[in-house]
N, C-alpha and C positions, 0 to 999 in steps of 0.2 A: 755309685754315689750314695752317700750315705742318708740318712734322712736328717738326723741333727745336724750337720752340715750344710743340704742345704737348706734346710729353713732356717740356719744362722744366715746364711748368704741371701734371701728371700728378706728377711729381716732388715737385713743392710740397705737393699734396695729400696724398699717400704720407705724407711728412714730417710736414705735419702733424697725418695722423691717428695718426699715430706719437707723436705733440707728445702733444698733446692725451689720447692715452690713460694716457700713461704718466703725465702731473701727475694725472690726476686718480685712477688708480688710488693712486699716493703719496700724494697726498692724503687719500683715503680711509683709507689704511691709517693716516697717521699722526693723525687725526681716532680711529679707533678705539683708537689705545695710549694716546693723552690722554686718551680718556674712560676707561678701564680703570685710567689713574694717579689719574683725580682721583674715581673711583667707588670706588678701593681693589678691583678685581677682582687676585686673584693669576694670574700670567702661567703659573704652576707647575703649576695645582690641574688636577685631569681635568677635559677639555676637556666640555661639555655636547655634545648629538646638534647637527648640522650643521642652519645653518634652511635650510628649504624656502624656494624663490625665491619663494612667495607669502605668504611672512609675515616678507620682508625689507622690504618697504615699512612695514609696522606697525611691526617690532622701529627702524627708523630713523626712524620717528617718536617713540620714546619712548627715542631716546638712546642704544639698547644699543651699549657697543661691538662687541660679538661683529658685531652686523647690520653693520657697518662695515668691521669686518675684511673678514669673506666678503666684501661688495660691493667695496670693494679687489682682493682675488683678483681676481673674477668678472672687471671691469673690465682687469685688468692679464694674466688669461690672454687675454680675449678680446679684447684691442687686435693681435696679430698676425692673429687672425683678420680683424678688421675693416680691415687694410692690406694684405690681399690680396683681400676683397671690392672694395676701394678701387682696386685694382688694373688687377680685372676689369672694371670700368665703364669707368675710364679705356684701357682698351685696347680693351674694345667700341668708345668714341668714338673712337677713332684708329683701327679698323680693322684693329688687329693680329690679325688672328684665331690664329694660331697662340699668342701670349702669352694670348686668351684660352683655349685650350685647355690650356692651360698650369696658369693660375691654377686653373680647374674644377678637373682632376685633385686640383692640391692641395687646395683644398676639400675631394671626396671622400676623400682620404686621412686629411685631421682628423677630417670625419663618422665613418669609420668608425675611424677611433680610440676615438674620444670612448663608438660604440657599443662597441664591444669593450672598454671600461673597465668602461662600465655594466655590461653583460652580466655581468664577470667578478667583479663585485664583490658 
């Protein structure tokens, strides 16, 4: 396999998880502001408590917008993260080792964001 090859093909992937994450977060989000227009939810009013990631599959079975929103977010924070997992593989497969060490760190550096949010909140 050649190397420009596959990092044309690694590329492609990249992109389209890039693609892919980012329609379907927009998607989502705009799936939730049509249901909020055609439910009459005010855009204004104090927002209700944040759902739990286990009662987002429920709340989007029964239409809410809110469960939409979030999952929008969710989706559209975690597509960068999922194009440098996307990344990591594709450079395991090529053998970059140093890009994999690369990508880890960054990982690690979101992980422990993400903890030090929690934590502080």
């Amino acid at each position: 396999m050649s190397g420009s090859g596959s990092a044309a093909r690694l590329d492609r992937t990249v992109a389209r998880v890039l693609q892919v994450g980012i329609y379907l977060g927009i998607g989502l989000l705009a799936v939730g502001v049509a249901l909020m227009a055609v439910t009459g939810v005010d855009p204004m009013a104090p927002a209700p408590a944040p759902f739990g990631l286990t009662s987002l599959v429920e709340a989007i079975h029964s239409l809410d917008p809110l469960a939409f929103l979030w999952t929008g977010l969710i989706v559209t924070i975690a597509t960068p993260v999922l194009r440098v997992v996307a990344s990591l593989i594709g450079f395991e497969r090529t053998g970059q080792r140093r890009m994999v060490v690369i990508s880890i760190a960054i990982l690690v550096v979101i992980a422990v964001s993400v903890l030090v949010s929690s934590v502080a909140a």
